[in-house]
Z-matrix of the N, CA and C atoms (Angstrom, degrees):
N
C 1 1.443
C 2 1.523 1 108.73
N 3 1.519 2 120.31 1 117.97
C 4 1.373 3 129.82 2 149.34
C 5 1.548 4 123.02 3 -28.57
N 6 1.189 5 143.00 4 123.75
C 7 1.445 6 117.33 5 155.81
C 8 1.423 7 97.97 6 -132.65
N 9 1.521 8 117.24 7 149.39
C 10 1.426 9 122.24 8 153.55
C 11 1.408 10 119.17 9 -134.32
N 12 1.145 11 139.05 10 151.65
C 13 0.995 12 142.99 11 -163.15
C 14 1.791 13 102.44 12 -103.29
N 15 1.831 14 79.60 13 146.47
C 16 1.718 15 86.97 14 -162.19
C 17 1.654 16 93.45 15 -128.78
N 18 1.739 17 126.57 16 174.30
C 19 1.240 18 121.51 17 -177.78
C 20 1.844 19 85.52 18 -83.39
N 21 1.689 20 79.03 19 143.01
C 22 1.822 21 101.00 20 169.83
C 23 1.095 22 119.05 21 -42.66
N 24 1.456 23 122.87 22 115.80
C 25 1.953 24 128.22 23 172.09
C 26 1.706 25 100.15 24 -108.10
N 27 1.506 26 110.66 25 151.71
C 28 1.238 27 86.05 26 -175.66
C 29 1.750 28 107.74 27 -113.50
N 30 1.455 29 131.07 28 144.29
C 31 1.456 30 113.06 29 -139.51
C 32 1.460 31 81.75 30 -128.53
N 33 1.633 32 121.26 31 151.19
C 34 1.896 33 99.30 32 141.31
C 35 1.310 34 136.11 33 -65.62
N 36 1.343 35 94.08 34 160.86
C 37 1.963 36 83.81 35 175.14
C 38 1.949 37 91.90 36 -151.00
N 39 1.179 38 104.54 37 -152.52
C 40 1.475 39 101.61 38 -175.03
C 41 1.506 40 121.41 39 -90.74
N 42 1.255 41 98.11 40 5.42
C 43 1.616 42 97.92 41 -177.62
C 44 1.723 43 102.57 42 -133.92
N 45 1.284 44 121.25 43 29.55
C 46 1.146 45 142.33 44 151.27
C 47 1.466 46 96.69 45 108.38
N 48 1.373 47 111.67 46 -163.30
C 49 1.787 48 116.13 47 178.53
C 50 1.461 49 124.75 48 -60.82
N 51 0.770 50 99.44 49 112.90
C 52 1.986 51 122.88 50 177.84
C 53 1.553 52 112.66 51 -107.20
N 54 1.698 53 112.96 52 144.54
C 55 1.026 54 107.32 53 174.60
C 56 1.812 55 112.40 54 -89.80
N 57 0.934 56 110.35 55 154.52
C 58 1.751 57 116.11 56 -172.24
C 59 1.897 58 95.80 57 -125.01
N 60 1.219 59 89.88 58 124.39
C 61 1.830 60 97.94 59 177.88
C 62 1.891 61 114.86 60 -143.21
N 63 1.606 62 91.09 61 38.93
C 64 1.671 63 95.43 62 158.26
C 65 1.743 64 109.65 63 -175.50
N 66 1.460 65 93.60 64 154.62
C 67 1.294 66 107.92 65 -170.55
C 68 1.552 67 105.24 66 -116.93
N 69 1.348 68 91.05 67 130.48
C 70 1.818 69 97.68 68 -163.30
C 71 1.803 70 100.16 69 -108.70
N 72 0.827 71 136.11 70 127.74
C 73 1.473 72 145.12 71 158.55
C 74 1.401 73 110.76 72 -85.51
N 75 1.378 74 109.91 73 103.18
C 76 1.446 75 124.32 74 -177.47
C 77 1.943 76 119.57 75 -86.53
N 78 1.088 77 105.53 76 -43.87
C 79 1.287 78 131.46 77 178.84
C 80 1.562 79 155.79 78 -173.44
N 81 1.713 80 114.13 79 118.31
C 82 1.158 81 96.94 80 -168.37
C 83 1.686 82 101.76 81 -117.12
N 84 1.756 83 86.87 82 166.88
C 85 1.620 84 100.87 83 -140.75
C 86 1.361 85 97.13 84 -159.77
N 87 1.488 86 95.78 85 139.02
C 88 1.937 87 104.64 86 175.06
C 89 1.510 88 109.25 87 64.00
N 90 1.658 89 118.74 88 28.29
C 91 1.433 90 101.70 89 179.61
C 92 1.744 91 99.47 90 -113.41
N 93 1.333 92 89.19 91 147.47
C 94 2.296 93 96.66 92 -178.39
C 95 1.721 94 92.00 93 -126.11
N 96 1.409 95 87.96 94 158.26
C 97 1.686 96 104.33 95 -173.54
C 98 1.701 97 112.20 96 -85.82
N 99 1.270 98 104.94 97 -13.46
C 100 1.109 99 110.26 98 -148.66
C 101 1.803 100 95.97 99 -129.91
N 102 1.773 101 87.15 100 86.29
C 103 1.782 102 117.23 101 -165.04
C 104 1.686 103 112.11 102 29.48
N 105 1.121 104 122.51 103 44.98
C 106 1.765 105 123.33 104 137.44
C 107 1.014 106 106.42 105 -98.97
N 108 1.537 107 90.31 106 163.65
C 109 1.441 108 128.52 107 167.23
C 110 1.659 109 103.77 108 -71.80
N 111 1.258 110 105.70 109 -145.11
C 112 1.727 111 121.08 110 -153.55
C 113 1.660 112 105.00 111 159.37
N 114 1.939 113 93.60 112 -176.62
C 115 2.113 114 78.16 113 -156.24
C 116 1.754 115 69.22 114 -165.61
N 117 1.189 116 110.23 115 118.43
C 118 1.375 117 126.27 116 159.09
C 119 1.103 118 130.30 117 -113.34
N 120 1.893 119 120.45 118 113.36
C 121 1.740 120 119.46 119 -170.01
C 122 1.226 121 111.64 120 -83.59
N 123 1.389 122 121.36 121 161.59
C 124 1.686 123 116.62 122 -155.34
C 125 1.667 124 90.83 123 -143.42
N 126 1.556 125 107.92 124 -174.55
C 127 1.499 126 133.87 125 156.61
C 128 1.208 127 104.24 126 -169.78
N 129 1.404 128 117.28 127 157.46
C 130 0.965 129 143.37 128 -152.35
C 131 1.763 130 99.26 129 -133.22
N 132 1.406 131 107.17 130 93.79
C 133 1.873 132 101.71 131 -154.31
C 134 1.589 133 106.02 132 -132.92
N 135 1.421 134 116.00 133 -163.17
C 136 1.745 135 120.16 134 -172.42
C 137 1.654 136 95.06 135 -109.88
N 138 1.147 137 133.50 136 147.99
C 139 1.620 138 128.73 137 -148.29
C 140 2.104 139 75.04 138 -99.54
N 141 1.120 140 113.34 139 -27.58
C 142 1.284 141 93.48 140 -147.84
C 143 2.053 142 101.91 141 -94.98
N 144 1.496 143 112.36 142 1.29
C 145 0.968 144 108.22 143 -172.94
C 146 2.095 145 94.40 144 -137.90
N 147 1.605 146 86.51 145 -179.01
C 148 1.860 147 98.20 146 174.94
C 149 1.416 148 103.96 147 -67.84
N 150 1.162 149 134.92 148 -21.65
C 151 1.375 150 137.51 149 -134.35
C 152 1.759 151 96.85 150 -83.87
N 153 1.416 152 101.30 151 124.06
C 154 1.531 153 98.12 152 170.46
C 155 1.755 154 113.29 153 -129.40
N 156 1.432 155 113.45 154 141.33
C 157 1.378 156 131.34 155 -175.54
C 158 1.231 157 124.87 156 -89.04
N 159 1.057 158 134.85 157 -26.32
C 160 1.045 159 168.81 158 -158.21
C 161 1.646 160 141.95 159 -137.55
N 162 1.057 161 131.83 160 95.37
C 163 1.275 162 114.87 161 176.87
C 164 1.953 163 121.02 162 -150.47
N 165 1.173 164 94.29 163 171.57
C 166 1.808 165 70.77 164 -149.05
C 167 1.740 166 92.95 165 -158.86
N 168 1.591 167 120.10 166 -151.78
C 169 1.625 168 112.47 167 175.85
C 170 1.614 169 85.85 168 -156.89
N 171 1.015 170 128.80 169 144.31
C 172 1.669 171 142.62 170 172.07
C 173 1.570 172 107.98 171 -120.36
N 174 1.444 173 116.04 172 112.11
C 175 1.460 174 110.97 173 163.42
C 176 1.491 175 113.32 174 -80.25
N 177 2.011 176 98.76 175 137.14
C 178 1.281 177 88.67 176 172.19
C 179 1.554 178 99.36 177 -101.12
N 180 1.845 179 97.67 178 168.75
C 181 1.391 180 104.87 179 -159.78
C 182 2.198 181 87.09 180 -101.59
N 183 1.180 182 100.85 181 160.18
C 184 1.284 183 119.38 182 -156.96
C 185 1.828 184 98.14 183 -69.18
N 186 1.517 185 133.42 184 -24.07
C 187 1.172 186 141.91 185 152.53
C 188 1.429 187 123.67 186 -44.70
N 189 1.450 188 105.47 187 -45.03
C 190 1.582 189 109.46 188 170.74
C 191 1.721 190 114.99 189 -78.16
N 192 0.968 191 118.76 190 -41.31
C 193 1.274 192 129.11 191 159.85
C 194 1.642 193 130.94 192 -32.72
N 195 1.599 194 101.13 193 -51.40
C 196 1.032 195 97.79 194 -155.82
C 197 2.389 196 88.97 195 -96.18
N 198 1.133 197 88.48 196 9.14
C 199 1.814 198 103.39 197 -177.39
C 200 1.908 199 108.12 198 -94.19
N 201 1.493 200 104.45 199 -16.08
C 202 1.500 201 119.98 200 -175.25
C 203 1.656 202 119.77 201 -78.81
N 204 1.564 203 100.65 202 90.59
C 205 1.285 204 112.93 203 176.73
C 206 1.246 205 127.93 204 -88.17
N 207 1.293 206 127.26 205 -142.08
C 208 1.775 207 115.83 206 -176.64
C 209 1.390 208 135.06 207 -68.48
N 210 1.670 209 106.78 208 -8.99
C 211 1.017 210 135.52 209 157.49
C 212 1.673 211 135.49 210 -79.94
N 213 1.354 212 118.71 211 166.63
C 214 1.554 213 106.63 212 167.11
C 215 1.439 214 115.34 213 -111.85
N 216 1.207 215 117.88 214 -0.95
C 217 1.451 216 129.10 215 174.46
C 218 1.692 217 123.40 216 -29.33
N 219 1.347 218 98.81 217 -54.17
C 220 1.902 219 102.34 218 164.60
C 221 1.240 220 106.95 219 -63.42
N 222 1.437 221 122.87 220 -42.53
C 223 1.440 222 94.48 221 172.98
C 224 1.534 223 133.64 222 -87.07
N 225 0.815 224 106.37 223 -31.33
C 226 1.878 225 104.68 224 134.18
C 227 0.647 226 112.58 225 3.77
N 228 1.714 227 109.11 226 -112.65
C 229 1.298 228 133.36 227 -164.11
C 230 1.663 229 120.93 228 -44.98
N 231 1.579 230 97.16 229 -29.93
C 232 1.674 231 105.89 230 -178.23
C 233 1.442 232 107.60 231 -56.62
N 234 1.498 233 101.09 232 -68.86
C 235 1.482 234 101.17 233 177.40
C 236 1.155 235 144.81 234 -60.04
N 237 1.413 236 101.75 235 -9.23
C 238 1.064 237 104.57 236 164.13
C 239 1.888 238 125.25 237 -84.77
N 240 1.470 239 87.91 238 -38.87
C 241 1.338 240 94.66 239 169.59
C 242 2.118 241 120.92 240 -42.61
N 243 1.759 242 81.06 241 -39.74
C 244 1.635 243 97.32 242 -166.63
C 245 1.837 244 107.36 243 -53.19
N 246 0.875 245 83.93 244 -27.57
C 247 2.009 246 104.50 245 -147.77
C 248 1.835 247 92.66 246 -105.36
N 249 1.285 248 114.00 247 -0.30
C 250 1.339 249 113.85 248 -176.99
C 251 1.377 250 140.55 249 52.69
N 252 1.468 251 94.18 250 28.87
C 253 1.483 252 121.69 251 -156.17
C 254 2.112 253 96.24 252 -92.13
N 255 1.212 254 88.89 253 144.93
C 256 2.056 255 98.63 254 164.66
C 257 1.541 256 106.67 255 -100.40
N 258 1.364 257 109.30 256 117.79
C 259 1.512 258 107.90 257 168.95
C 260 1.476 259 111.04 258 -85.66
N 261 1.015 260 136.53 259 121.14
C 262 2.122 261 143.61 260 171.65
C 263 1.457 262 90.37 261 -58.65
């Protein structure tokens, strides 16, 4: 599991409102180089524990994809962008 830490949002969870300050990239899936898309699963969690709040699936669009070099940084940044999240 990916994690990066993001500025504190504050989310529900089961023991009422908690702040959540990282975005975990769990898995990507269904993506081709050759103009597809792709589909990255997420959570929305506490940087300092397992505990996740959030979780969800983001398609990536075949532009970001085909921009994804040795790094994961575009996709990063995408999802995070997507989800309106601040990465620290």
């Amino acid at each position: 599991m990916n994690k990066k830490e993001i500025q504190p949002i504050q989310v529900w969870s089961e023991t009422g409102v908690v702040s959540a300050n990282a975005l975990c990239l769990k898995d990507f899936y269904h993506y081709h180089f050759d103009d597809g898309d792709g589909k990255v699963s997420y959570t929305i969690a506490d940087l300092n524990s397992d505990i996740d709040y959030i979780s969800g699936v983001i398609d990536i669009p075949s532009n970001i994809i085909q921009q994804w070099g040795a790094d994961d940084t575009i996709i990063w940044d995408y999802v995070a962008s997507t989800l309106n999240l601040d990465l620290v």
